[in-house]
N, C-alpha and C positions, 0 to 999 in steps of 0.2 A: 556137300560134294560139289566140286568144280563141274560148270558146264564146259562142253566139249566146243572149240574154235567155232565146228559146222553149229552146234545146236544156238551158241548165242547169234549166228550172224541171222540163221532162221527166225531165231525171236524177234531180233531187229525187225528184220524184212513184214515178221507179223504185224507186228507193232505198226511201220508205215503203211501198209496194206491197209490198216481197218479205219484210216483217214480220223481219227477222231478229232470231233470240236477241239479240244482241249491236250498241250501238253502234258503229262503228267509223269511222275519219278515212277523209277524202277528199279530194280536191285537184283543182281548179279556177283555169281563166286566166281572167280576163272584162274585155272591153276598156275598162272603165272603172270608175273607183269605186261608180259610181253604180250598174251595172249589178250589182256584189258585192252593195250594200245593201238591193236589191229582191231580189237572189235570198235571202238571210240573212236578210229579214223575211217571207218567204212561207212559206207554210203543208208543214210545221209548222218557225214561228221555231227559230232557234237561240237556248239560255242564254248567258247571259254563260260564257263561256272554252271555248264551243263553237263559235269561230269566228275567225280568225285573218288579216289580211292584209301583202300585203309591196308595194309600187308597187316597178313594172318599168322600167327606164331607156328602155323601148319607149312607156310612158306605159299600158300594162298593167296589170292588179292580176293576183297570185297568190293565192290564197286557200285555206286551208285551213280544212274544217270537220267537226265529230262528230256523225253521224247515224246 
């Protein structure tokens, strides 16, 4: 199931909140391209090859990314 715009940008925001030592990958559905690309340019952006997608034959994106 695709997360929802609010719920991945909340993960983000978790994710930076918990300061850890270390980057590490993550993975995310999100029901549309468009909705990867706002979450991938929101605060704090991803660099280039810290972020990754695959389109789903659902019409889904998968997305993988290094935060």
């Amino acid at each position: 199931m695709a997360t929802s715009r609010a719920d991945a940008l909340a993960i983000k925001a978790e994710i930076v909140a918990a300061d850890a030592p270390a980057k590490t990958w993550h993975f995310q559905t999100f029901a549309t391209l468009e909705e990867a690309v706002i979450f991938v340019n929101s605060e704090p952006p991803q660099a280039a090859g810290e972020f990754g997608i695959s389109n789903r034959s659902d019409g889904q994106v998968d997305a993988i990314y290094y935060l």
